[in-house]
C-alpha positions in Angstrom: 54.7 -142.8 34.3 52.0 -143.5 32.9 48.6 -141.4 32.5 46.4 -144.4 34.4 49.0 -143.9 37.2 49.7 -140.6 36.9 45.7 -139.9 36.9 45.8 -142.0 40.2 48.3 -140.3 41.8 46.5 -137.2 41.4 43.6 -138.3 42.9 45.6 -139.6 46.3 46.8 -135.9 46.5 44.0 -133.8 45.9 42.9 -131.5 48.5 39.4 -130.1 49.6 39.0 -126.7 48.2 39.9 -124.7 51.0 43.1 -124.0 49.9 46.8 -124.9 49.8 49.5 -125.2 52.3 50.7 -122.5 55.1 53.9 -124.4 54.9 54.5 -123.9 51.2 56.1 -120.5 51.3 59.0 -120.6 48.3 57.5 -122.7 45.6 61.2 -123.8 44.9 62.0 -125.8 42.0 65.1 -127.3 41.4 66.7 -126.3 38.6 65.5 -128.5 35.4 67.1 -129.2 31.9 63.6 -128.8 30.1 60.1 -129.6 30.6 59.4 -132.8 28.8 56.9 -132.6 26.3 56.3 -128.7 26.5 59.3 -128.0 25.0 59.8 -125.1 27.6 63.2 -124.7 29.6 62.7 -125.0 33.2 65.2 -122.6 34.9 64.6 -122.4 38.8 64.2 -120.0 40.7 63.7 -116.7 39.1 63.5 -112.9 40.3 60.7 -111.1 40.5 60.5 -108.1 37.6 58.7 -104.9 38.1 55.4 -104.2 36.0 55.8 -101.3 33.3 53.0 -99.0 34.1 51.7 -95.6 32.3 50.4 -94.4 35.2 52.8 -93.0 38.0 50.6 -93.3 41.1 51.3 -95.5 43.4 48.5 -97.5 44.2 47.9 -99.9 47.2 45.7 -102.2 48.5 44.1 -102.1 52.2 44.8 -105.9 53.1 43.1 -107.5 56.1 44.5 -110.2 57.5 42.5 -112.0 60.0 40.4 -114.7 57.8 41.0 -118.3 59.6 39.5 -121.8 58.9 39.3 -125.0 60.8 42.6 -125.9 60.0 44.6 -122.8 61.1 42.1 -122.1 63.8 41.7 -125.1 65.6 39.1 -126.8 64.1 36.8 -123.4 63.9 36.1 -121.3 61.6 37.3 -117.4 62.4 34.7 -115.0 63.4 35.2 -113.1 59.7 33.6 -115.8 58.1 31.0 -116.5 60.6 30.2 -113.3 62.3 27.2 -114.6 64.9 25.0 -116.0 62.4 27.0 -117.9 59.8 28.3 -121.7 59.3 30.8 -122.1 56.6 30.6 -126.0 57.1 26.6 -125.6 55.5 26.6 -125.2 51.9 24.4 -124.6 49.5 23.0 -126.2 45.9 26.0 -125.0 44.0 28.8 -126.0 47.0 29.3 -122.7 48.5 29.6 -122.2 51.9 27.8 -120.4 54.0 30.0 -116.9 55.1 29.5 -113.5 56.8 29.3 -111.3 53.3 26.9 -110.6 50.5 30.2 -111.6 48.0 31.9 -115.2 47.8 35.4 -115.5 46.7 36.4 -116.8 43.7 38.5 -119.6 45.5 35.9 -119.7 48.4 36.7 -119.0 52.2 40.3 -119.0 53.1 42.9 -119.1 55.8 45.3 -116.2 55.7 48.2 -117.9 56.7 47.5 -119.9 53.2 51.0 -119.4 51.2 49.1 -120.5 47.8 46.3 -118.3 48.8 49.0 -115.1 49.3 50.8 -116.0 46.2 47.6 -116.1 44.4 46.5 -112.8 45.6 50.0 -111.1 45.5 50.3 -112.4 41.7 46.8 -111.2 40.9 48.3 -107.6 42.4 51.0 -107.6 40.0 49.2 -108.2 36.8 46.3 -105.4 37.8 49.5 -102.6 38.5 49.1 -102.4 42.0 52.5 -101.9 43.8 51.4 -103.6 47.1 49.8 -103.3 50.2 49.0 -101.9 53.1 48.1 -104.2 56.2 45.5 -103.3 58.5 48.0 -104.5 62.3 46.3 -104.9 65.4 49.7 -104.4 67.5 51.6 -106.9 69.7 48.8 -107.6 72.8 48.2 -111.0 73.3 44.4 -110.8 73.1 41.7 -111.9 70.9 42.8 -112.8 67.6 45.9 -110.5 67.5 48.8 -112.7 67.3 47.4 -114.8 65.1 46.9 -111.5 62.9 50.5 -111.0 63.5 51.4 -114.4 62.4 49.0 -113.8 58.5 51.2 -110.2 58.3 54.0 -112.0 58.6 52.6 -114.5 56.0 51.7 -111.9 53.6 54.7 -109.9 53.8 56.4 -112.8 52.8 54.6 -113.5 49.5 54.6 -109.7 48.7 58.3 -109.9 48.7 58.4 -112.7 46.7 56.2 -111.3 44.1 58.1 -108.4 43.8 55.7 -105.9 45.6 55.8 -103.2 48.6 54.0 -102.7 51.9 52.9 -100.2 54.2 51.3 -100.9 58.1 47.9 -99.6 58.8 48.2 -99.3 62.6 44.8 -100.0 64.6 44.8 -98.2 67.3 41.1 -98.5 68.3 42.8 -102.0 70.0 44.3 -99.8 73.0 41.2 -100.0 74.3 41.9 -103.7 75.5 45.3 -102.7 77.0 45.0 -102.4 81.0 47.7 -100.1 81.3 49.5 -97.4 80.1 48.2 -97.2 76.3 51.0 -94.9 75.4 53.4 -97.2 76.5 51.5 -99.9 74.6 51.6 -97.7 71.6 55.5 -97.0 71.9 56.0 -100.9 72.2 53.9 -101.5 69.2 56.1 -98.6 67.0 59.1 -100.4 68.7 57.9 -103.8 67.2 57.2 -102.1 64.0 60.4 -100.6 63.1 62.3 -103.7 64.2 60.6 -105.9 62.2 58.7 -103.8 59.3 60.4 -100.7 58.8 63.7 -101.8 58.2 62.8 -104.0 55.4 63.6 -103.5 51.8 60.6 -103.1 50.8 58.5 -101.3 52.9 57.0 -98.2 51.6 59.1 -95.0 52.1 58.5 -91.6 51.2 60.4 -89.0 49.4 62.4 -88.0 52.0 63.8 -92.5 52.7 61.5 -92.3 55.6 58.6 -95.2 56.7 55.7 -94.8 55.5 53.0 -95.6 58.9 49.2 -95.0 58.4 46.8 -95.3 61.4 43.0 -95.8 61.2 42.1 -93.1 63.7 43.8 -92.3 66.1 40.7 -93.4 68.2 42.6 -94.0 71.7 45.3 -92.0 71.6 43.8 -88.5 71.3 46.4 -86.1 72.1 49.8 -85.0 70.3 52.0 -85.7 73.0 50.6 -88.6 73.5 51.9 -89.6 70.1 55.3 -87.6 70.6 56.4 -90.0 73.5 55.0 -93.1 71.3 57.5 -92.0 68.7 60.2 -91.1 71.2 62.0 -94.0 71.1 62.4 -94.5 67.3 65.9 -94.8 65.7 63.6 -92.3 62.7 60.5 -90.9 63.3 58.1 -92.4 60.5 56.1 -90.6 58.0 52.6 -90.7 59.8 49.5 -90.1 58.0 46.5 -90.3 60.1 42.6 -90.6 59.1 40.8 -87.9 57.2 39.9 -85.5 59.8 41.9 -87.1 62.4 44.9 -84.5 62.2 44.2 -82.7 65.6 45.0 -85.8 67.6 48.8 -85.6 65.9 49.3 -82.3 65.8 49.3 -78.8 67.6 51.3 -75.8 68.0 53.8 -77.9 70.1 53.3 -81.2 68.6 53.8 -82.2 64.6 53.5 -86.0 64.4 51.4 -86.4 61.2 52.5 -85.2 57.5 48.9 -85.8 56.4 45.8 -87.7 55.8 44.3 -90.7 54.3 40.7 -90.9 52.8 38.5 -93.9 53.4 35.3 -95.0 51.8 33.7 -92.1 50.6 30.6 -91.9 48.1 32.1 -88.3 46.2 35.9 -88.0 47.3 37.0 -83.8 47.9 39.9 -83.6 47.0 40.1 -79.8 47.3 41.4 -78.7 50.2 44.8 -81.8 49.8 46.9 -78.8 49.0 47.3 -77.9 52.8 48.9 -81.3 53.7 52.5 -82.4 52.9 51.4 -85.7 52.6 48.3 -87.0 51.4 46.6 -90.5 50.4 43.4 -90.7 48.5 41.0 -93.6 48.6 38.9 -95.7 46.2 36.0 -97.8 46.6 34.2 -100.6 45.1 30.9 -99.8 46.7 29.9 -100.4 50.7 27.6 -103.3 51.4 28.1 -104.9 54.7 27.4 -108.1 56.8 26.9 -106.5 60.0 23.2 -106.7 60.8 22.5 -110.2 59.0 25.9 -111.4 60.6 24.3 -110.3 64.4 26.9 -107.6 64.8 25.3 -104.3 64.9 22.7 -102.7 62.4 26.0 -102.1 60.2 26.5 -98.6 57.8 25.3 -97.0 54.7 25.2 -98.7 51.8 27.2 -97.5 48.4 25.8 -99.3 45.3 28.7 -100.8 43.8 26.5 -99.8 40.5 28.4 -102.4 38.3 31.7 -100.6 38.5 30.1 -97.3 37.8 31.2 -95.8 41.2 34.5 -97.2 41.0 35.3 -95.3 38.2 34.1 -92.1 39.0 36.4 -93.2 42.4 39.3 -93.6 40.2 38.3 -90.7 38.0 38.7 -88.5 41.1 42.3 -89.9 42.2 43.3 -89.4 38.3 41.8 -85.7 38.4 43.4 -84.8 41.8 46.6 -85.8 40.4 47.3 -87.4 43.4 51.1 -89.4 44.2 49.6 -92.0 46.2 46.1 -93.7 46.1 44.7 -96.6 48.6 41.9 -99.0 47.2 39.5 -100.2 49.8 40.0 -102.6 50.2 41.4 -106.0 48.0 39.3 -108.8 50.8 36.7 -106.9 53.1 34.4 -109.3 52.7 32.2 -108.1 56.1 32.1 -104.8 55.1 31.7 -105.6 51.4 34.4 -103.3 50.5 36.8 -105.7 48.6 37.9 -105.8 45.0 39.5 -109.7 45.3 37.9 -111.9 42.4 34.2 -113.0 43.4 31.6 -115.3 41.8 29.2 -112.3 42.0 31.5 -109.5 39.9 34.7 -111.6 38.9 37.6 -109.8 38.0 35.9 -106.5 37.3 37.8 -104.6 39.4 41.0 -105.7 38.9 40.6 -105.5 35.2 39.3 -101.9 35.6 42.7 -101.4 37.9 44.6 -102.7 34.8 43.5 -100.1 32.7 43.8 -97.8 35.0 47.9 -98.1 36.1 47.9 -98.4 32.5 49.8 -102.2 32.4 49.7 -104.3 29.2 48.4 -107.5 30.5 44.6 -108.0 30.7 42.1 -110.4 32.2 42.7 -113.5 30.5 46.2 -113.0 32.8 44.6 -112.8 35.8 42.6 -115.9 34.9 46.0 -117.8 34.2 46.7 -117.0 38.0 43.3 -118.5 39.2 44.1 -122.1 36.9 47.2 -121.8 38.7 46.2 -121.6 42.0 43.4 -124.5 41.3 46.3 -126.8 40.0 48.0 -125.6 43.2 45.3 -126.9 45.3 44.3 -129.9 43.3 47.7 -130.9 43.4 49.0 -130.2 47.4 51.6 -132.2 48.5 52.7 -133.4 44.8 56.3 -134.4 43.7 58.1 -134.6 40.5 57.1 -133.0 37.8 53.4 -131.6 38.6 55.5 -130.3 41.6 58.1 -128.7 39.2 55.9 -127.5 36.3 53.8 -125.3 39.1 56.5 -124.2 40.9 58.2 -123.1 37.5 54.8 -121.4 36.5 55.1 -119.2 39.9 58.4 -118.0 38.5 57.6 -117.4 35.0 54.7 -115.2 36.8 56.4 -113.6 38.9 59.2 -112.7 36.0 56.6 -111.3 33.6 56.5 -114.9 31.1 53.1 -115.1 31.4 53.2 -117.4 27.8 55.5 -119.7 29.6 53.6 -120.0 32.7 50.7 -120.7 30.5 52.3 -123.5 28.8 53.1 -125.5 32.3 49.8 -124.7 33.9 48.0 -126.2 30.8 50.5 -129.4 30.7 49.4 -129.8 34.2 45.6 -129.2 33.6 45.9 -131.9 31.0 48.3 -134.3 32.5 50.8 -134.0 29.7 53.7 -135.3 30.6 
């Protein structure tokens, strides 16, 4: 083919940049004898590798997965990019559209159901040393936005798997207070659903002891231990429950023990003192606090951490590293409302992540994550494309995921300069 045509065909499949394909889930190649001109064997399908890492922690992500655009939400956008006051079809002078946070992503406002979108975040995971995520889950009531929250878990878990990571569910269960019945029963369908289709998965996070790992932000309905008893009642294994700092009364009592411990959340000077009375326990890391709320119409919002160029999330990490904790949760990887998140922006690019690099102690640095990102613009660019723009990117997702970086490297930039 040649370059006039190729350059034309190109053109007839580009795609606006709002993102890739929900129906794009494997990046399959099929197995090719070499790659032309780049001299670089094209394999297939390969398995995800684990990352080396000097650092033993296991450190998460808080992932929310509720972010929606005209195409997945039926021709609106969802309320996390809009809030009241926002109109992501208005852009400004440089082409960015207007959302509900003071940070725009690096690949602007997405769908969370995007399988390019997931792979690109789940590879950018990888190559900063984090071992996964865990999924803020709204439960099974068909209200609101939930299933379609469902449906994006679903999504993610996916491309976590795929990548080669873990994940944990972070139960909401401040959404009881939509159920009109029995919100214990509620809550024992929604562990029901869990362990059925979470819990039993390779890899989901377990603890020490082979058991799930289940956080919960709260509990804010369910206030009482045996409340949470008879949620866990009909479990085939009772799940390793870690509640919300401060939140251990409404798990536990003399005749109740549902919680092994506590989570922290955003916190300006993280205590770590008194961790030593919990069997279980999951520190926290932020980027800084800066949220949307009162400028998006939803509430005169929270106090404000200054981000202080990455000062405070060091001394955040600092802490963890100090504490000697076994398990530490970043809040959060795509906050955007609440200003929390550590995803590549325009406004900080990969300062976080490269700071998360050095400390899980991983070899690669930031000119790897900015592979990923050329990556995931020649997946958008190039939607819907066959032969072997199809095959070089879908070979580059597997040299990622592998840990061949170089190779990856060499297909992304064949693609980026049409050389074929």
């Amino acid at each position: 083919m040649t370059k006039h045509l190729l350059s034309l065909l190109f053109l007839l499949l580009a795609v606006t940049a709002c993102g890739g394909s929900e129906n794009d889930p494997t990046d399959s190649p099929s197995p090719t004898p070499d790659g032309g001109e780049t001299g670089i064997e094209l394999p297939g399908a390969l398995d995800p590798k684990d990352v080396s890492k000097s650092n033993a922690m296991h450190v998460f992500a808080h992932y929310m997965p509720w972010f929606e655009t005209p195409e997945t939400n039926n021709g609106k956008w969802g309320q996390h990019w809009t809030m009241s006051t926002c109109n992501p079809n208005q852009k400004d002078s440089n082409g960015r559209r207007q959302i509900a946070s003071h940070y725009y992503p690096l690949i602007g406002p997405y769908a969370s159901s995007d399988a390019t979108v997931l792979n690109y975040h789940a590879l950018l995971m990888k190559y900063s040393g984090l071992e996964g995520v865990m999924i803020d889950w709204y439960g099974t009531q068909n209200v609101y936005d939930y299933p379609a929250n469902e449906k994006n878990t679903k999504a993610l878990v996916q491309a976590i798997d795929r990548v080669g990571l873990k994940f944990a569910i972070v139960y909401e269960d401040a959404t009881l207070a939509q159920c009109s019945g029995d919100k214990t029963a509620q809550a024992a369908a929604d562990m029901a659903y869990i362990e059925k289709n979470y819990f039993k998965k390779e890899n989901y996070v377990k603890t020490a002891d082979g058991k799930p790992l289940l956080m919960i932000f709260g509990p804010q309905q369910l206030q009482k231990p045996e409340e949470w008893t008879k949620a866990f009642s009909g479990l085939s294994q009772k799940p390793t429950f870690v509640v919300l700092n401060g939140f251990s009364h409404c798990a536990n009592n003399a005749n109740h023990t549902n919680s092994a411990g506590e989570f922290l959340w955003v916190n300006g000077n993280p205590d770590y003192s008194k961790i030593g009375q919990f069997s279980f326990y999951i520190g926290g890391a932020m980027p800084g606090f800066l949220d949307y709320y009162k400028e998006g119409g939803q509430g005169n919002g929270y106090t404000t951490y200054d981000h202080e160029n990455g000062a405070l999330f060091d001394r955040q990490l600092a802490a963890a590293k100090e504490a000697k904790l076994d398990y530490l949760q970043i809040s959060t990887w795509n906050d955007f409302g609440e200003g929390t998140n550590i995803e590549p922006t325009v406004e900080y690019g990969y300062r976080y992540l490269t700071r998360l690099q050095q400390f899980t102690g991983v070899s690669y640095q930031e000119s790897n994550l900015k592979l990923i990102h050329r990556w995931y613009e020649q997946k958008v660019k190039h939607a819907g494309a066959s032969g072997t723009v199809k095959e070089y990117l879908s070979q580059a997702f597997y040299f990622l995921i592998a840990l061949q970086p170089d190779k990856a490297e060499v297909l992304v930039k064949a693609v980026e300069e049409e050389q074929f």
